[in-house]
N, C-alpha and C positions, 0 to 999 in steps of 0.2 A: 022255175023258182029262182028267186035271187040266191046268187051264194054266201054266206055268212062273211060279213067284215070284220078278219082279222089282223089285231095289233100283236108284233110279237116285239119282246123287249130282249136286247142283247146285250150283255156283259162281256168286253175284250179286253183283255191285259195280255197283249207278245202273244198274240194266236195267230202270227199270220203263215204257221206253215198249215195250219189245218182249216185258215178260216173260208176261204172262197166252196170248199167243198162243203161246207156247211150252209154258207149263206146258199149255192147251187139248192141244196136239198131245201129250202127253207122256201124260197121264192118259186119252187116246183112243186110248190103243195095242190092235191087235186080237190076239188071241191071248194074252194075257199078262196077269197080276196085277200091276199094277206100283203102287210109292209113290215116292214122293221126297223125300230127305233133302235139304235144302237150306244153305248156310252163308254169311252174307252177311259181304261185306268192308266195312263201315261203311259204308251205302251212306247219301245224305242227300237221294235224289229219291224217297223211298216205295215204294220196294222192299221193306222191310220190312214196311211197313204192306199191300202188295200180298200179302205171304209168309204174314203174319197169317191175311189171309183164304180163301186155300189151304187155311191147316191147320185153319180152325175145320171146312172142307166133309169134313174126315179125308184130304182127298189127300197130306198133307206135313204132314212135320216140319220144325220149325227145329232149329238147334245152336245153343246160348245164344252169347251174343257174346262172343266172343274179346275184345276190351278193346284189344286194340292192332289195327290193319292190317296186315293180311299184306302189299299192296303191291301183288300180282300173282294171275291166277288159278293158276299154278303151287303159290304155298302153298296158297293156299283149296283147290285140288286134294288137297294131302297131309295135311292138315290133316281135311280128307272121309275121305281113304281111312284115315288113322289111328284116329279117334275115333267115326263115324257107325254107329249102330245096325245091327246086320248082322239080327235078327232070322230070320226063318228063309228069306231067299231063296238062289233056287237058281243065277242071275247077277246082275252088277253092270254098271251101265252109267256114264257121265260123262255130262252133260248142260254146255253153256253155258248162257246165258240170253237169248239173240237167234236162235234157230234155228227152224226150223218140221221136225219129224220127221212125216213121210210114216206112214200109219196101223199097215202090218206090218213097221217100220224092228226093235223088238227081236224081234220073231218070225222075221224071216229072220235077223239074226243067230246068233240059238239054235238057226235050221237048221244054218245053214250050219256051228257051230263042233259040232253032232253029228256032220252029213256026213262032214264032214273030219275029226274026228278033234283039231281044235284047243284050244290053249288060250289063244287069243286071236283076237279077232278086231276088223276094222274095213273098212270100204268109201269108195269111191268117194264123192264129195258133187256135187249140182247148187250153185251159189253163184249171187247173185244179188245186185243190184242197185237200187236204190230208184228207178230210171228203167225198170226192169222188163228188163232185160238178166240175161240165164242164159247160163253158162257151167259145161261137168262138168270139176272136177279130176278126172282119172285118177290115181288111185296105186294101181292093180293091175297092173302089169306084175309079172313074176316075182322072186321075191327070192332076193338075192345073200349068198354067206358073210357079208359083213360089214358089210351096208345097215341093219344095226341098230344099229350104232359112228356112225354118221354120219347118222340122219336118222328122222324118224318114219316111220309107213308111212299116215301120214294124221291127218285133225283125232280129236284124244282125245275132240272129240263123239259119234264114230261106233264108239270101243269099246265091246264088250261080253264081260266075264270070268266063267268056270263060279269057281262058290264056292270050291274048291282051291285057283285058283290065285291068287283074288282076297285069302285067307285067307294066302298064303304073302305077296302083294306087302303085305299089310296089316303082317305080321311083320317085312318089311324095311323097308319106311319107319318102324317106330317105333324100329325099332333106330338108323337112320340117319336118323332126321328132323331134327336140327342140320347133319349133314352135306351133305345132300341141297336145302335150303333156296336155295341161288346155281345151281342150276341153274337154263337158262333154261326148260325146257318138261316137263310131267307127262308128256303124250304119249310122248316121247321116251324118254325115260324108263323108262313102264311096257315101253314094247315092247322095249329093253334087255332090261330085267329077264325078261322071258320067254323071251326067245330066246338070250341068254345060260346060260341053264336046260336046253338042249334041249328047250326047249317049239316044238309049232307054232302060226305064225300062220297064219291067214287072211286075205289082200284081198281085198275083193268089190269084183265087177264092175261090183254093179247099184247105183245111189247111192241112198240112201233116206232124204235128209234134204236139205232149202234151205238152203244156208248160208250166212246174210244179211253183207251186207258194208253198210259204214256210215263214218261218219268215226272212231267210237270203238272200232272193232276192237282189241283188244290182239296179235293175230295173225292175219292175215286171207289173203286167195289171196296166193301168191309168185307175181305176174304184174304187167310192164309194166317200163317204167324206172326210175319209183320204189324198184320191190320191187326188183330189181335191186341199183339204188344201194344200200341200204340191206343187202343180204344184203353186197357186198364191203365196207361200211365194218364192219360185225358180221367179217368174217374177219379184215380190218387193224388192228383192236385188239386182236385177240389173244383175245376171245370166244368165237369159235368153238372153237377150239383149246383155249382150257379146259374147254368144256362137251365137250368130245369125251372128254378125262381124266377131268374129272370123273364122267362116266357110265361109261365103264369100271372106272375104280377103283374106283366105289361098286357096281358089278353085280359087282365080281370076273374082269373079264376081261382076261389076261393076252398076249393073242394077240400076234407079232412085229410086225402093224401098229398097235399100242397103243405099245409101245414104240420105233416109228419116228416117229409120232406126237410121241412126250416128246422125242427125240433135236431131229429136225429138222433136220440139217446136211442137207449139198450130197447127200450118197450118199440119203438118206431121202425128202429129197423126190423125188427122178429114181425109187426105188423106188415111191412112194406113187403118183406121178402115173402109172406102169407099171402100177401094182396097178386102177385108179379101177373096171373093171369087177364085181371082188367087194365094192366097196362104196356103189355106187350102182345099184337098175333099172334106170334108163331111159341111153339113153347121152346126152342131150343129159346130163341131170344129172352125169354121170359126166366128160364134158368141163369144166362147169363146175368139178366138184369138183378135176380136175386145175390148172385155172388159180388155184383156191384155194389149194392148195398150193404151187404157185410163189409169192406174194404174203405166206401166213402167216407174222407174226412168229415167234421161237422163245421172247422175253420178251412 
């Protein structure tokens, strides 16, 4: 049987102490034809010069340089999905540039989104450590009417999209690519966007990629007190609460907790924080997500 043609899209900004061992794991994927299109946010530790010699071996392409800084991997994300040579592959994956993917990481994804029937999909991740400590995020627990309004269902390293529906989010991010630009996360985002659609997703159970944690993370495990602190000062400015509107509005979804959402008085929140099970899997999440709502500004 033919192997599935895969395009994987990579985001680098100053990854070149970790990136060669990434792209290694990337281009040693089993089961699969894979290339990578790569797009670098002004990087000035040789990243570039790293990416050069990628593409001279034919594993990657560059995107000429965009001339200004996107800022975040979020644009460099939409920025990929907008403009990146689609050529003739049959899915599309995201790729960071600090991660180590496990050898049949896009081949059981392409299982598992046939099995199921889905059009999208992502898994579980091992994360780890530079003192050598592993720990698995679990984000497979079962999903909720409306855990798409409020949260990823895992790191956007570990998606992977059949050409349809990659071809359809490609259509809406160019339409709405000014608009989309102040959200905080692609991830979030794309899974919006599918499920919003009546698409299904799939979480896997099984993690098939290390996902390296460091001091330059731009988004790393939600775990400890830090991450903590940091998720309730993101809800006390009023952050979250935008990017919750913002991904509905821009995916089109009109649903009565969108709109209790915008409202926000005394009756909305007592309902929201009633509701937290259709919008979070797991209940610890779902209790937080309650106490978020008490605290959320409404300006």
């Amino acid at each position: 049987m033919t192997m599935p043609n895969v395009r994987v899209l990579l985001a680098t900004h100053n990854g070149a102490s970790w990136l060669n061992e990434q792209l290694r794991s990337i281009v040693q994927q089993q089961g699969v034809r894979v290339f990578v299109v790569a797009s670098d946010d002004s990087s000035t530790d040789g990243t570039p010069q790293l990416l050069a010699q990628w593409e001279k071996q034919k594993s990657l392409s560059m995107m000429p340089t965009a001339g200004t800084r996107f800022g975040n991997a979020h644009r460099n994300f939409l920025r990929l999905i907008r403009d990146a040579e689609l050529s003739d592959a049959e899915y599309f994956a995201l790729s960071d540039q600090d991660d180590i993917w496990l050898p049949g990481k896009l081949a059981r994804g392409i299982e598992c989104l046939r099995s199921h029937a889905a059009h999208g999909y992502s898994s579980n991740v091992t994360a780890f450590w530079p003192d050598g400590t592993q720990l698995l995020i679990d984000k497979a627990q079962p999903q909720r009417r409306f855990d798409h309004l409020f949260g990823s269902p895992g790191p956007g390293c570990t998606f992977v999209l059949p050409r349809g529906v990659f071809e359809d989010l490609r259509a809406f991010v160019t339409q709405n690519f000014e608009r989309i630009q102040s959200i905080w996360v692609h991830d979030w985002l794309i899974y919006a966007f599918v499920r919003c659609r009546g698409g299904r997703w799939h979480i896997d159970d099984r993690p098939c990629m290390l996902y390296r944690q460091h001091g330059r993370n731009e988004i790393g495990v939600n775990a400890g007190w830090k991450a903590a602190l940091n998720r309730l000062n993101h809800v006390r400015s009023g952050a979250y609460r935008r990017d919750i509107l913002a991904i509905a509005d821009s995916v089109g979804e009109s649903a009565e907790v969108v709109e209790a959402v915008r409202r926000l008085r005394l009756r909305d929140r007592l309902h929201l924080t009633l509701g937290v099970r259709q919008f979070r899997r797991r209940l610890w999440d779902g209790l937080v997500l309650a106490l978020f709502f008490l605290v959320m500004p409404r300006a």
